[in-house]
DOLO-199034 format. One record per residue (C-alpha): residue in three letters; x, y, z; residue number from 1. Coordinates in Angstrom, 3 decimals, m for minus. Layout:
N
- code|east|north|up|pos
- ALA|X|Y|Z|NUM
...
This chain:
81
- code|east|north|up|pos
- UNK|118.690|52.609|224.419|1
- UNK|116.536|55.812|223.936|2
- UNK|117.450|59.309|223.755|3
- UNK|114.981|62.623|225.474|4
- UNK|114.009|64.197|221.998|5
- UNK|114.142|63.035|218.041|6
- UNK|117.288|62.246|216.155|7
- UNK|118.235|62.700|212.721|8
- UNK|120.424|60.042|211.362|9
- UNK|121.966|60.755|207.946|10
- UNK|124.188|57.533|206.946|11
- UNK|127.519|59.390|205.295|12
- UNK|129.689|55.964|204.887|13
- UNK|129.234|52.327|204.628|14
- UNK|126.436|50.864|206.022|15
- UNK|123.628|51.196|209.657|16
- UNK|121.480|48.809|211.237|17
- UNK|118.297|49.924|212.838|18
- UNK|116.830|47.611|214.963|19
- UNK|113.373|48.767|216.453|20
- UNK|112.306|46.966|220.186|21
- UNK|108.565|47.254|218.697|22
- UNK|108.196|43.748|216.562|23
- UNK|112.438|43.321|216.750|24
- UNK|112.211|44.823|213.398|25
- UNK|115.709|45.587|211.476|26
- UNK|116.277|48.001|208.913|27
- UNK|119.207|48.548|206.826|28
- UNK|120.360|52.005|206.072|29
- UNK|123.137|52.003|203.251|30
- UNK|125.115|55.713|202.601|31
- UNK|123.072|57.741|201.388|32
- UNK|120.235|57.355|203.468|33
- UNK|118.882|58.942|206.612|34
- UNK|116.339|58.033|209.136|35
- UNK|114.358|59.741|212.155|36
- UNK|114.814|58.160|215.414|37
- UNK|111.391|59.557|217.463|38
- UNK|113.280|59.356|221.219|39
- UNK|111.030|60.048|224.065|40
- UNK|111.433|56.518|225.207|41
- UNK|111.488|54.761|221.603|42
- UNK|114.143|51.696|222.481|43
- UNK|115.702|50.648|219.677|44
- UNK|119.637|49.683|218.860|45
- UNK|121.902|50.766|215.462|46
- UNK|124.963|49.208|214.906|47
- UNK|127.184|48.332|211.592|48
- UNK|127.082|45.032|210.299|49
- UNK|130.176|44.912|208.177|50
- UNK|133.920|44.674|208.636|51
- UNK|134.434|48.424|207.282|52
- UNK|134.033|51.588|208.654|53
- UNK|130.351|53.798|209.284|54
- UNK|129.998|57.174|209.253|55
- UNK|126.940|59.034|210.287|56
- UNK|125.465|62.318|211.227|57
- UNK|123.386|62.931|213.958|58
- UNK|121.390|65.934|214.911|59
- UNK|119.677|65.202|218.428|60
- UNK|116.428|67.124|219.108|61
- UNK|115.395|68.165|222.856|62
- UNK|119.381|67.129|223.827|63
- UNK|119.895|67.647|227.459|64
- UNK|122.492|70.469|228.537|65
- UNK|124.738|67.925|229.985|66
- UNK|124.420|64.690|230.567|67
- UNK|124.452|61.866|228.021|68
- UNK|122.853|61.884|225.050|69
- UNK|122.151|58.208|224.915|70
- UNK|120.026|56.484|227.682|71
- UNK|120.252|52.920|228.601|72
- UNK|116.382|51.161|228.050|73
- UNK|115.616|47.502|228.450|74
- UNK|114.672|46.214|225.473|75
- UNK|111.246|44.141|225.323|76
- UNK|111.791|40.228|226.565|77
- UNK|111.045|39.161|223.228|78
- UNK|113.484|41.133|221.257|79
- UNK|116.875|40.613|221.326|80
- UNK|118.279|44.169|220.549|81
């Protein structure tokens, strides 16, 4: 997925994922850690890799009015994401 602006991901609880479609690269974000999603078509997946519970904080840049806030993207045929 993408989003229409940038997104500030602060990681409050357990543990994130990043996967980026550009070289299927993942990153782990443990709490205590934040990352910038860049949006404007960046594909890319998050998800939590353990058995407990992940909290987060997001602040989405450039959000639409209404309307999701996540949009569905193809990722790249050689990453599985």
């Amino acid at each position: 997925h993408t989003h229409a602006g940038p997104v500030i991901v602060n990681v409050v609880e357990g543990e994130l994922t990043f996967v980026d479609s550009e070289g299927c690269v993942e990153r782990e974000y443990p709490a205590g850690t934040a990352f910038v999603d860049l949006g404007h078509g960046h594909v890319h997946n998050a998800f939590n890799p353990t058995a407990g519970p992940t909290v987060l904080v997001a602040t989405f840049f450039e959000a639409p009015e209404s309307g999701p806030l996540v949009i569905p993207a193809e990722a790249p045929a050689d990453c599985e994401i």
